[in-house]
C-alpha positions in Angstrom: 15.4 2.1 7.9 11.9 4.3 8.1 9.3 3.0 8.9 7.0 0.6 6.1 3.5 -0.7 5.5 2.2 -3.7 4.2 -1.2 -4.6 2.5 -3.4 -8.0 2.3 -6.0 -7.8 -0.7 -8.9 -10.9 0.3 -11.0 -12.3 -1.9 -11.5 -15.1 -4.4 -13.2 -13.0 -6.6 -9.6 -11.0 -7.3 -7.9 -14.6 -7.6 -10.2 -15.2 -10.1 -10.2 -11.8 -12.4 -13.6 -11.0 -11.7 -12.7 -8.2 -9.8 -9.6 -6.2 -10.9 -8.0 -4.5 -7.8 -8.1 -0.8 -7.7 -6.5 -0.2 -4.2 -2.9 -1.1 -4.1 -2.2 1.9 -6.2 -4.0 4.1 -4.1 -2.6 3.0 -0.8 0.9 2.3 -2.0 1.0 6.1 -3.4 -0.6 7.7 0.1 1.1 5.9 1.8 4.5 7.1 -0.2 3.5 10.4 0.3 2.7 9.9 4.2 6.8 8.7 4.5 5.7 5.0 5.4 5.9 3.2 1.8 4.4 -0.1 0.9 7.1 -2.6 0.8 5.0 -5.9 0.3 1.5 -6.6 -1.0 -0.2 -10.2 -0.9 -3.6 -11.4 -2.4 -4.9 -14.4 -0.5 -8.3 -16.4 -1.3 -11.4 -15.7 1.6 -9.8 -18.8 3.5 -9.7 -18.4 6.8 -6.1 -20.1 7.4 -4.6 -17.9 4.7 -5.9 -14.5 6.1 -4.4 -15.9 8.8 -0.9 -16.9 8.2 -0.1 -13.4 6.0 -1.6 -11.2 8.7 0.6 -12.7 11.7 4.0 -13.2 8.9 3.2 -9.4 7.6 2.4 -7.3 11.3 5.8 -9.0 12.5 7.7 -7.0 9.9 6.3 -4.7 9.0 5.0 -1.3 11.0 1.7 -1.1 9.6 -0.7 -4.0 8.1 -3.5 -3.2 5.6 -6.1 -5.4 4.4 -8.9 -5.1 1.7 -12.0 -6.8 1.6 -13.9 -9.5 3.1 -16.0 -7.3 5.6 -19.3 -7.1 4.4 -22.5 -9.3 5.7 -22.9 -12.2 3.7 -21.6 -15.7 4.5 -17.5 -15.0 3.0 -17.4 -12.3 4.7 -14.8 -13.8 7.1 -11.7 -11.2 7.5 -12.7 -9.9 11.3 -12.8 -13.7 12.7 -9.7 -14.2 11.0 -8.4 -11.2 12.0 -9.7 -11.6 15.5 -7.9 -15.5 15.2 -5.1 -13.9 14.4 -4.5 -12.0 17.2 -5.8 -14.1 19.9 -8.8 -12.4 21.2 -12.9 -12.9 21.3 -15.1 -11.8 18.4 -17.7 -10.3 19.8 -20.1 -7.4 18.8 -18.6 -4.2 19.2 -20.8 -1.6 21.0 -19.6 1.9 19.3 -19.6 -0.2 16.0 -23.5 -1.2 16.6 -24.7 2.2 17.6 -23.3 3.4 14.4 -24.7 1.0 11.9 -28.4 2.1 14.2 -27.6 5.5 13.5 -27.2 4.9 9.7 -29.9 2.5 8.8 -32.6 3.3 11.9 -34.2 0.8 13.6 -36.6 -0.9 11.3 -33.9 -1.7 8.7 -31.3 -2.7 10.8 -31.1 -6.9 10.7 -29.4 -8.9 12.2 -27.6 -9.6 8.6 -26.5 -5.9 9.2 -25.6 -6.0 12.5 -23.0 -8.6 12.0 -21.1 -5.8 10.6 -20.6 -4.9 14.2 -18.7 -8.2 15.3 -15.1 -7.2 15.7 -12.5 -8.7 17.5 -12.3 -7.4 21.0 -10.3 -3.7 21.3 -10.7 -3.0 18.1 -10.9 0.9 17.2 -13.2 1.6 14.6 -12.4 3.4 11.0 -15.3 5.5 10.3 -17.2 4.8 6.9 -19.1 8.0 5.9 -19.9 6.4 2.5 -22.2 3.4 3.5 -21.9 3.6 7.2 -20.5 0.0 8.2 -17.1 1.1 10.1 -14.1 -1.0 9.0 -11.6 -0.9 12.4 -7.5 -0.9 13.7 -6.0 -3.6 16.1 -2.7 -3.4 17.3 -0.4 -2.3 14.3 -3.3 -3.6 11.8 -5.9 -2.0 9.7 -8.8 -3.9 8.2 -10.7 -1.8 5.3 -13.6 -2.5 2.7 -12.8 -3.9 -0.3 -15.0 -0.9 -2.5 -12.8 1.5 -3.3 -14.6 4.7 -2.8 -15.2 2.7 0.8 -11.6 2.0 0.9 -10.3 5.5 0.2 -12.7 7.5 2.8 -11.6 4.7 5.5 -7.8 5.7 4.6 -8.2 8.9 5.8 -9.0 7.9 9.1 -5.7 5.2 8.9 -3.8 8.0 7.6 -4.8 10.4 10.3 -3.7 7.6 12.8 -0.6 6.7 11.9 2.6 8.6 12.3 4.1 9.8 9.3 7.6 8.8 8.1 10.5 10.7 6.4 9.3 12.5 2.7 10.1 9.9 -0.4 12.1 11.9 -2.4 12.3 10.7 -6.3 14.4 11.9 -9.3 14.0 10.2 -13.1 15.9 10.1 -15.7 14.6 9.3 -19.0 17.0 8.2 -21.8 17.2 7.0 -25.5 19.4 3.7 -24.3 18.0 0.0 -24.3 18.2 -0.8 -20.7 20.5 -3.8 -21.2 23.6 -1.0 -22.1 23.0 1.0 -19.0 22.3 -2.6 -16.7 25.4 -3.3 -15.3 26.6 0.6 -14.8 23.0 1.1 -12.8 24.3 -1.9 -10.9 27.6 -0.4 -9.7 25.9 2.3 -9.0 23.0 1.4 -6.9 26.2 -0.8 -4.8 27.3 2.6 -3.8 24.2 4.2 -2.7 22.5 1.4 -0.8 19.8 3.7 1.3 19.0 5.1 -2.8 16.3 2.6 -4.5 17.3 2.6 -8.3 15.1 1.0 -10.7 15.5 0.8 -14.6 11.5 0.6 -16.3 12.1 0.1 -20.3 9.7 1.0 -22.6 8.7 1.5 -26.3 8.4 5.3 -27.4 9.0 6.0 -31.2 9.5 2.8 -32.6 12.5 2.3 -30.3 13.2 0.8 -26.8 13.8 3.3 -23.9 14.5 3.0 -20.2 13.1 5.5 -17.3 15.7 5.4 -14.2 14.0 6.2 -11.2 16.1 7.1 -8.1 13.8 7.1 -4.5 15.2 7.9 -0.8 15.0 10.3 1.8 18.0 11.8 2.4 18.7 15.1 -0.4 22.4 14.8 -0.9 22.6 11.4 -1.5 19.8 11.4 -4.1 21.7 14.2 -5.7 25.2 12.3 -5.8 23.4 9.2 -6.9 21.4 10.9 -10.1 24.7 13.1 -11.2 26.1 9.5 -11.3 23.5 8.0 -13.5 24.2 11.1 -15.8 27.3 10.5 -16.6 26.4 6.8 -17.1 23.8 8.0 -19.7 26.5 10.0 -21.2 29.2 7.7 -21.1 27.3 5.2 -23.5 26.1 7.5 -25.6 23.0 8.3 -24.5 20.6 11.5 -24.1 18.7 12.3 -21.3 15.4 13.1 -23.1 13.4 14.0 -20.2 14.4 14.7 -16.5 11.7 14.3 -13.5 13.7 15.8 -10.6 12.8 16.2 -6.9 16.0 16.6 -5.9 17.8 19.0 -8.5 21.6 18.3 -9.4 22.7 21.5 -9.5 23.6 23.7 -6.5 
């Protein structure tokens, strides 16, 4: 098995649909594309106990911990203690983090509200922030981000550029004019054979009829090809089209 990332989104104010989430696509797609996929994603509430528990469960199995939000100034701001609780080490104020947030707001506006953004647990590495200056930072196999997403995305590049990239994901769809419940249990039998082959059926609704999308993902060529020729002939076999084909992988030597 490859390597595979995980992400915690923090804050109540996602829990409570104030906020909708714009960063799981962004770093689940990256992160496809970097060969180290997201293969679980949690939303916990800005409670200390709960940042907690799915940080230390989540950097066990997986390579690579994300999280989203909860770094900012103000009073629930409180993912770096957690995180810093979570790994068993001193929050203290981090002197490459403090020199930066100097260099961006000057002297005579940096506060000590500011400042805090500085107090990281210790041995942190900083992610640099060129959109609003305030560095999120990396411990260990976890990497805490803001929760804005043009914030989040410039801060990515730095986790991106840090992390060692994984084998391509490879992906081939097939589009047909079935209901998904005829091509079920075939797709079943089929993904049994090609266990290291993710095959997913997505139905939906295209003119005035149901349709599925099978999408076959891996990283090894041949086996992607043997498993889509199969799913073919599955389409074909109950009589099926394949309207439209996505292919990664062609079929066809």
């Amino acid at each position: 098995m490859g390597q595979r990332s995980s992400l915690v989104v923090i804050g109540n104010e996602i829990l409570s649909g104030r906020t909708s989430d714009k960063n799981i696509n962004w770093i689940a797609e990256h992160m496809t594309k970097h060969g180290v996929p997201l293969a679980e994603v949690r939303v916990v509430p800005d409670i200390e106990e709960k940042i907690i528990e799915a940080v230390n469960v989540l950097r066990d199995e997986y390579d690579y911990v994300f999280t989203t939000g909860g770094i900012g100034p103000t009073h629930d701001d409180i993912t770096a203690t957690s995180i810093a609780k979570a790994m068993g080490v001193v929050f203290e104020r981090h002197a490459e983090a403090y020199h930066v947030l100097l260099d961006y707001y000057g002297p005579d506006e940096l506060n000590e509200t500011r400042a805090r953004m500085a107090n990281m647990p210790r041995g942190a590495r900083l992610l640099l922030n060129p959109v609003s200056g305030a560095p999120g930072f990396a411990i260990e196999n976890v990497f805490v981000m803001a929760g804005v997403p043009r914030i989040m995305r410039a801060m990515l590049e730095h986790v991106i550029a840090e992390i060692k990239p994984g084998a391509a994901i490879l992906s081939n769809t097939v589009f047909c004019d079935l209901k998904e419940s005829i091509v079920a249990e075939g797709l079943r039998e089929i993904q049994g054979r090609y266990e290291t082959v993710d095959i997913g059926s997505y139905p939906s609704f295209r003119g005035g009829a149901l349709n599925v999308s099978v999408v076959l993902r891996g990283t090894d060529e041949a086996t992607i090809r043997a498993a889509t020729k199969e799913v073919l002939a599955l389409v074909e076999r109950c009589g099926g089209g394949a309207q439209s084909l996505s292919f990664q992988v062609p079929v066809d030597d």
